[in-house]
N, C-alpha and C positions, 0 to 999 in steps of 0.2 A: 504494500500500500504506500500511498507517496504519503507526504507529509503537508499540513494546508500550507497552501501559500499565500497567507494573511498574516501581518505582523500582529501581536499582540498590544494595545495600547497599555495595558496595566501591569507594573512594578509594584510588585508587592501590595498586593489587593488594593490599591491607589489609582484613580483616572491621572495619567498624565498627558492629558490632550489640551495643552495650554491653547491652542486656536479655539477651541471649541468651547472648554469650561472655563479661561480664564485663567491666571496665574493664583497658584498656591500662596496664602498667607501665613508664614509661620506665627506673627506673634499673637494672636489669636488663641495656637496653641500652648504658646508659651507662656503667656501674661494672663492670669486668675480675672475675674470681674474685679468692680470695684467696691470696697469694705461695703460703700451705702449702699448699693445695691442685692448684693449677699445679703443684709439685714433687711431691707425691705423683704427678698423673697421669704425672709425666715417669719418676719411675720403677718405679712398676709396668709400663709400657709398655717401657720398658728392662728390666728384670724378667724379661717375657714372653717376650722377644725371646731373651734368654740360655737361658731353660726351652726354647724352640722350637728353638738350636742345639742343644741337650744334647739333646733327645729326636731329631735329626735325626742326630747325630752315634753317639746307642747303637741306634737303632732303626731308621733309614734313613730317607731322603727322604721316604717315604708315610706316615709317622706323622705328622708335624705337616700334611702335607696333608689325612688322614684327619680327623685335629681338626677343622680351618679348616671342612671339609664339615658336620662333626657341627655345630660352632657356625652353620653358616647355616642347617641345619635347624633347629634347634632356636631361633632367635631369631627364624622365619617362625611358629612354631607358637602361635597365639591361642585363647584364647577368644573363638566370636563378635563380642558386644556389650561385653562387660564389657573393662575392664584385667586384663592376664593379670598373675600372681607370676611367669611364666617360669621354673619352679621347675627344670626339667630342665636350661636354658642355667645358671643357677646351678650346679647340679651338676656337669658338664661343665667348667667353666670355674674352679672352687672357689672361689666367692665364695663359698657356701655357710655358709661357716664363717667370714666378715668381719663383725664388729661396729658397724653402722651406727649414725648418729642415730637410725633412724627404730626402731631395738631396745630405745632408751632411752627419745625421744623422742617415740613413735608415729610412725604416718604420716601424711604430711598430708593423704590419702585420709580418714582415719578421724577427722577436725577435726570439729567440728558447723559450720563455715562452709565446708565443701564444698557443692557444690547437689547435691541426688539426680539421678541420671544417667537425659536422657532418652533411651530406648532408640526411641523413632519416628526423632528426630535424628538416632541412632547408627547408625542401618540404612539412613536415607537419605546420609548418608555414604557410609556405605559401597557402598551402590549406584550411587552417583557422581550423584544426585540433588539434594544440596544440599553447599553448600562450606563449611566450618570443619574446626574440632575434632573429633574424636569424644567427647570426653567433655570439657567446659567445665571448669577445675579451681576455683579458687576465686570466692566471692563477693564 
């Protein structure tokens, strides 16, 4: 049997197709968040947990299971090809009403150094046809 004659693009279970995905960030992987952030996620998650007793505690056992359910639906639910707003999981969840960077700041979606998103890549993706990203984020 011959051997394929297709180069392999991945070193060490890694995409290295910089035309394609973009150039690797190490500091990313190197540099931790930052303290304030680490502590907010600590406690809102603490937060939750307390909202979760309180509504367990007035409403019984099925209500925060009822939640939990709602949120795995609703964090399945996409658009297609495109990056969903997840708008309903927002809601559900009331982030809704939380004043992000990206309210001040934009999104980094909306950068003009975003690439325009290719939707042939995004479908073979998804089809389990080719391997990366679905949507490459910056240039």
């Amino acid at each position: 049997m011959e051997a394929p004659k297709t180069i392999q693009h991945e070193i060490g279970g890694v995409q290295n197709d910089a035309l394609r995905f973009g150039l690797h960030g190490v500091k990313s992987d190197l540099v931790g968040s930052h303290p304030l952030q680490s502590a907010y996620e600590s406690a809102k998650k603490t937060q939750e947990e307390m909202k979760r007793k309180v509504l367990a505690n007035t409403y019984g056992t099925a209500m925060p299971l009822k939640m939990d359910l709602d949120r795995q639906i609703l964090s399945r639910f996409q658009r297609p090809l495109l990056p969903s707003s997840m708008l309903g999981l927002e809601a559900v969840t009331g982030t809704l009403d939380d004043f992000g960077f990206e309210d001040y700041l934009n999104d980094p979606r909306d950068s003009e150094t975003v690439r325009p998103l290719d939707l042939h890549h995004s479908m073979e993706v998804r089809l389990g046809l080719s391997k990366g990203p679905v949507c490459p984020s910056f240039m």
